[in-house]
N, C-alpha and C positions, 0 to 999 in steps of 0.2 A: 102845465099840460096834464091834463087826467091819465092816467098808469093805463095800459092796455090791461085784456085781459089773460094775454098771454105771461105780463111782467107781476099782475099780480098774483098769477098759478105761481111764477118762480118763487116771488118773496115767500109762500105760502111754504113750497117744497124746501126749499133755503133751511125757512127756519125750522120744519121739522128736523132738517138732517142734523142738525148744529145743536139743539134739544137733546137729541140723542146721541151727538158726539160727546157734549157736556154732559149729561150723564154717565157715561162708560167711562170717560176719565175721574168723573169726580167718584163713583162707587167705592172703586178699592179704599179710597182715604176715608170716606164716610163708613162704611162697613167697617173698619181698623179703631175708629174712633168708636162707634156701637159696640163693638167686640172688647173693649179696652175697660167700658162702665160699664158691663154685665157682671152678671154671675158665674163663677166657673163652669155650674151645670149647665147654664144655656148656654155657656159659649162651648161646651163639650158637644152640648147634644146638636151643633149646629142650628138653634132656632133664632141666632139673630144676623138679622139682614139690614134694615135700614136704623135702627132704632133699639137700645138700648134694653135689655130683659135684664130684669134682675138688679136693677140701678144701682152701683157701689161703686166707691173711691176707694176701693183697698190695696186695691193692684197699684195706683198712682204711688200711695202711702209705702204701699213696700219696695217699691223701685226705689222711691227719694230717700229711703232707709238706706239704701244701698252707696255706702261709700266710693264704691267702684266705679258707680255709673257716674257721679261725677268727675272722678279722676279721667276716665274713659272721654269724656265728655271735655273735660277741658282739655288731653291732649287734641283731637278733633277741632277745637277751636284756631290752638296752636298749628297746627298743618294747614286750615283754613286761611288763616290771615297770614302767617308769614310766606304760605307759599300761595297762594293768589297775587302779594306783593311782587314776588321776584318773578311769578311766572309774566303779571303784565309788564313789568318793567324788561323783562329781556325779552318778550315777543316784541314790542315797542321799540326797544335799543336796533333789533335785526328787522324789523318791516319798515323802518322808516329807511336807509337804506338803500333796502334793496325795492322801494316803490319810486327811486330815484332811476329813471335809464341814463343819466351820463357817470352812473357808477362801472369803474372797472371794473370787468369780471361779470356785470350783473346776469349776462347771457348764461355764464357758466351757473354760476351761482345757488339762482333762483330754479333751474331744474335737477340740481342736486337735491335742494329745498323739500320740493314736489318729489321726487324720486323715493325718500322715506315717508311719503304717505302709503305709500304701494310696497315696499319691501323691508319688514325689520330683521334686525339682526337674531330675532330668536329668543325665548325664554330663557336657555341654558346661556349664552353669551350673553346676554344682559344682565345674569345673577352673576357669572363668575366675572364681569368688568364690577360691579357694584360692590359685591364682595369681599373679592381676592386684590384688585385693581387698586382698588380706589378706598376700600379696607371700612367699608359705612353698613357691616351686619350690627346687626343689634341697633343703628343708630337711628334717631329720626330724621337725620338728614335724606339716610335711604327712600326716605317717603316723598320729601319735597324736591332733590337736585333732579334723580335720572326722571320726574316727569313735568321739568320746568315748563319746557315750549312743547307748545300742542302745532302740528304745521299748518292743521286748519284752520284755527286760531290766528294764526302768523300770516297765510293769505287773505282771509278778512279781511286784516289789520291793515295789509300791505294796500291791498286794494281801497282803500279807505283813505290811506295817505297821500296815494296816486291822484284820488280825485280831487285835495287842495289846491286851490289855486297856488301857481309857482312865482304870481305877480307879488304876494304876499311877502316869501323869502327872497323876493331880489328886493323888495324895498328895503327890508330890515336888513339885509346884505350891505345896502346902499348907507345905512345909517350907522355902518358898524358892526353889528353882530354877527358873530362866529358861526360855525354850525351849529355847536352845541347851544348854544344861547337861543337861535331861532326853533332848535328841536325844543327847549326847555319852557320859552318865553312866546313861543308863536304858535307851533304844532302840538304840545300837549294841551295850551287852555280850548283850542277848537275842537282836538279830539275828544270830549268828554261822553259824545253820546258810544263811540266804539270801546272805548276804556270801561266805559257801565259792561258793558255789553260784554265785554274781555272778562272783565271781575265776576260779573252772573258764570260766565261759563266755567271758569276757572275755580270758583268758590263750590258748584255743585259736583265736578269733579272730584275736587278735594273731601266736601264733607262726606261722601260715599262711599269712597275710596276704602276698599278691606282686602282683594287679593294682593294688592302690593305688601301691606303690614302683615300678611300673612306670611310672605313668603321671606321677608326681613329682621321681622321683627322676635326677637327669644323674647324677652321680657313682657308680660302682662302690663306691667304698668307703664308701659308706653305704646300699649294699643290705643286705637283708637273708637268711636263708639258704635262706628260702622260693622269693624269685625266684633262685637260685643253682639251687637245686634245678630251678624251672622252664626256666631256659636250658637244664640240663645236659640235661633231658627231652627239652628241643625241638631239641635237637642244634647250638643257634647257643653252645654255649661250649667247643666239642672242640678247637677250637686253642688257647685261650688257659691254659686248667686245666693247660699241657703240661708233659712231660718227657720223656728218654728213651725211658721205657717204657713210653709213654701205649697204644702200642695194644695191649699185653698186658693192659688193664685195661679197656678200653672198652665191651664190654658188661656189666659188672658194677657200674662206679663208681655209675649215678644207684641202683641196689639199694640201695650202702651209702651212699649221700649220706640217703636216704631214712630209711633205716633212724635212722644219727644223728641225722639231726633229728628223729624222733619220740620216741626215748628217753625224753627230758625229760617230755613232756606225761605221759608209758606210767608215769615214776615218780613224777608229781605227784598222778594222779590216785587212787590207794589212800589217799592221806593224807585225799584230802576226800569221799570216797564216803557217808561216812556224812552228813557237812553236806549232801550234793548232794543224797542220795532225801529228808531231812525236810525241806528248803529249799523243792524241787518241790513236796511233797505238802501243804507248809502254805499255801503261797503258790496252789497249786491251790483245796484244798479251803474255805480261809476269806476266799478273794478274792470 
């Protein structure tokens, strides 16, 4: 059937809007990366916008000098993967569960759950259980335990589980298998588009993550690259990052600090794009 001319005005408006969504989102990363291969004088004198003035790799060169950035950079790693593990695996352990209604309690439960979406216990109570409690300052555990489960993360999840068929687990019921077996052997090989989807959100939390190590962490060399990135912005780490040639690089470094440390997420995320939109859209639709 031929497009009216009304549906081709929309494809028409559609696509300007979406041209210029994808713009405004992609600038800042595009401007960061031009700012990163300038010259310090243009990137002082604020003349680069789309494209590179002043073309050089020095700034890259003096950053990779910098033994720090790597240490910074691999604890960042460290809080990424071990705590993206424990955080899907205990949203997983507590949403499957409670996506069960002939669970006892589940009434109770599950609005408790929801209830700390809406009310936390506070800045000052959650440094002094962390701290004093539970005795994890200075530790990097402070960074991955008290922000294991996310709840919104956890009602996704739960909603996601809810929509398995339950004919599933009474067969495997029927053949034998335990709970845990059918959690292990039934419901995690299906879940894999929600688990992508869990890991994407969990990993981009974690690699960003710098008020928490701020507020934990004494030690420098177990920061991570995030709050590295944040000192350099705020201008309290320009003597210590030094060398020589520090000030031929100084408006340009936090550009390519920035830049590095987004990489990772920028090439993580095509791999799970496809788990992310069916993940959302089932856990949307059949919760």
């Amino acid at each position: 059937m031929k497009p009216t001319k009304g549906y081709r005005a929309f494809q028409v408006i559609n696509t300007i809007i979406m041209i210029f969504v994808i713009f405004i989102t992609l600038y800042p990363f595009v401007y960061l990366v031009a700012q990163s291969f300038s010259s310090d004088a243009a990137a002082s004198a604020g003349k680069v916008t789309f494209y590179p003035i002043g073309f050089n790799v020095n700034t890259y060169k003096y950053i990779l000098r910098d033994n720090q950035f790597f240490r910074y950079y691999g604890n960042t790693i460290f809080y990424t993967v071990v705590g993206t593990f424990i955080s899907v695996a205990c949203t997983a352990l507590i949403a499957y569960p409670l996506s069960k209604p002939r669970l006892r309690l589940n009434k109770v439960i599950t609005p408790l759950v929801v209830f700390t979406m809406y009310f936390a216990g506070g800045m000052i109570p959650n440094y002094i259980v962390i701290t004093q409690w539970l005795g994890l300052q200075d530790s990097m555990w402070s960074i991955i335990l008290p922000n294991a489960i996310s709840t919104f993360n956890l009602l996704v999840m739960k909603s996601f589980f809810a929509g398995l068929p339950e004919e599933l687990e009474e067969a495997a019921a029927i053949d034998g298998m335990n709970t845990y077996q059918i959690f292990l052997k039934i419901i995690i090989p299906l879940s894999k588009p929600i688990i992508a989807t869990m890991c994407l959100f969990y990993m981009v939390t974690m690699w960003n993550e710098w008020f928490t190590p701020m507020l934990y962490l004494d030690s420098k060399d177990k920061w991570p690259v995030a709050l590295y990135v944040r000192q350099l912005v705020e201008g309290a780490n320009n003597t210590e990052i030094g060398s020589s040639d520090a000030s031929s690089v100084q408006a340009t470094v936090k550009s390519a600090t920035m830049v590095l440390t987004s990489i990772p997420i920028i090439c993580v995320y095509p791999f799970v794009q496809k788990y992310f939109v069916q993940g959302m859209t089932i856990g949307a639709v059949k919760g």
